[in-house]
N, C-alpha and C positions, 0 to 999 in steps of 0.2 A: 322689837328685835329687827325687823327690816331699814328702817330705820337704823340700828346700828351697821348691821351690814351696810347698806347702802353708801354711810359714811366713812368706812371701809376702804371699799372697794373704789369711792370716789379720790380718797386722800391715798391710795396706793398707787395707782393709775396713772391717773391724773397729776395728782403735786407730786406727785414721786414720796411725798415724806408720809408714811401710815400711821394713824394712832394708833397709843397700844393699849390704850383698853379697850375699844373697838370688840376685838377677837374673845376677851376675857369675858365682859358683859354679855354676846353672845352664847356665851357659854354657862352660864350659870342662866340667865332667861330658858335655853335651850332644855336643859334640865327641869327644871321649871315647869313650864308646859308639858315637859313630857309627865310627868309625876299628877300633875292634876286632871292633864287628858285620861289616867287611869283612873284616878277619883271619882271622873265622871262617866266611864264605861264601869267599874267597880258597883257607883249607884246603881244603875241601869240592868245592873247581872247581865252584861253582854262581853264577857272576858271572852275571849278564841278558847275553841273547848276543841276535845276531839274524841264524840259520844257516840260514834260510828257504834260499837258494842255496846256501852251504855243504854242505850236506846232499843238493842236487842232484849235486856233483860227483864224478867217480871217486875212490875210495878214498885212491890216494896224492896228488893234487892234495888233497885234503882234507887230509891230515896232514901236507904241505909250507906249508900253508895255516895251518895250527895251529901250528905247529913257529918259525916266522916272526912268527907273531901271540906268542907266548910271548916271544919274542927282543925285541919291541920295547916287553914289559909290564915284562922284567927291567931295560931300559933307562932304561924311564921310572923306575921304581921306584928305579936307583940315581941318577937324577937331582933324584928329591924328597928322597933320602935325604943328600945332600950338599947342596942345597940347606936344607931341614929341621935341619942340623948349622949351617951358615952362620947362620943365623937364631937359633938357642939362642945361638950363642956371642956374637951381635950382640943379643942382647934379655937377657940374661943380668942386668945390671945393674938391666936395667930392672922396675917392680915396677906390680902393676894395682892401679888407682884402689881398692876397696872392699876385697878381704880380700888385700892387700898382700902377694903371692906374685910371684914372680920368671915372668915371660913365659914365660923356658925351658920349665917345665914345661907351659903351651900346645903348643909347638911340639913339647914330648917326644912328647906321645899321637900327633903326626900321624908326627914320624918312626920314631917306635918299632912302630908298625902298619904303617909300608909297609915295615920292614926285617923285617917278619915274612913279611909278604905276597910281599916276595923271595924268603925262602925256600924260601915252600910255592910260587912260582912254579915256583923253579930244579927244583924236587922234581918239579913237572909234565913239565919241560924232560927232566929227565934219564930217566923213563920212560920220555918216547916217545921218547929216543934208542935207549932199552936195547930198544925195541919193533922199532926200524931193526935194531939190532945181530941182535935175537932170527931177524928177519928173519920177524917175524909179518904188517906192513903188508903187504911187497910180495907176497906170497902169497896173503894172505885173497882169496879172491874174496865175500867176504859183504859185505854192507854196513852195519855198524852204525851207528845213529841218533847214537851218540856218540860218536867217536875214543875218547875218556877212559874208554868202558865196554870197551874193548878192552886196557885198562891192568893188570887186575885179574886 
């Protein structure tokens, strides 16, 4: 991607004459990266939360809180993910203006990241199920700062 850039902003400048796919490949790399940088904060369970109250609350309200909030990311996640499919197979034909590649592959990065990110959702999901089954929540009387550090 700097590299494109770089070639850019040297053939704009410089030789006065820009290439145009330059701008284009930046942009779908751009995308790109952003989609899989969530992949890998998604693994990790380190999305931006805001648990300010959350973290007030008694332990199992807490993790029925969580557990709920997970149910409705899986959701959404199969919702962009059939969506996402809809879209490749409706753009499939279709080819971008500059380095003449098939849409699809736009639309791949987004669906193929959020069916990762299902994944390691469901991966979350089933933990703290296995956490109910273990019958770790309703017992702790401790309070940890992060349901998820209770996982491990």
């Amino acid at each position: 991607m700097l590299v494109s850039i770089l070639l850019q902003v040297i053939s704009r400048y410089i030789f006065q004459k820009p290439f145009l796919w330059t701008e284009e490949l930046v942009r779908f790399l751009f995308i790109w990266i952003i989609y899989l940088g969530c992949v890998l904060v998604s693994k990790k369970d380190e999305h931006i939360r805001i648990d300010f109250f959350l973290l007030r609350l008694p332990m199992r309200i807490r993790f029925i809180i969580t557990l709920l909030t997970n149910i409705l990311l899986v959701l959404f996640f199969l919702v962009v993910i059939i969506a996402g499919i809809n879209m490749m197979i409706v753009n499939y034909k279709v080819r971008t203006t500059a380095i003449r590649v098939s849409w699809m592959y736009f639309y791949l990065g987004i669906t193929s990241s959020f069916f990762l990110m299902l994944i390691y959702e469901s991966d979350h999901f089933v933990r703290q199920i296995m956490l109910i089954w273990k019958d770790k929540v309703w017992r702790n009387k401790n309070k940890p700062d992060n349901i998820n550090s209770s996982l491990s």
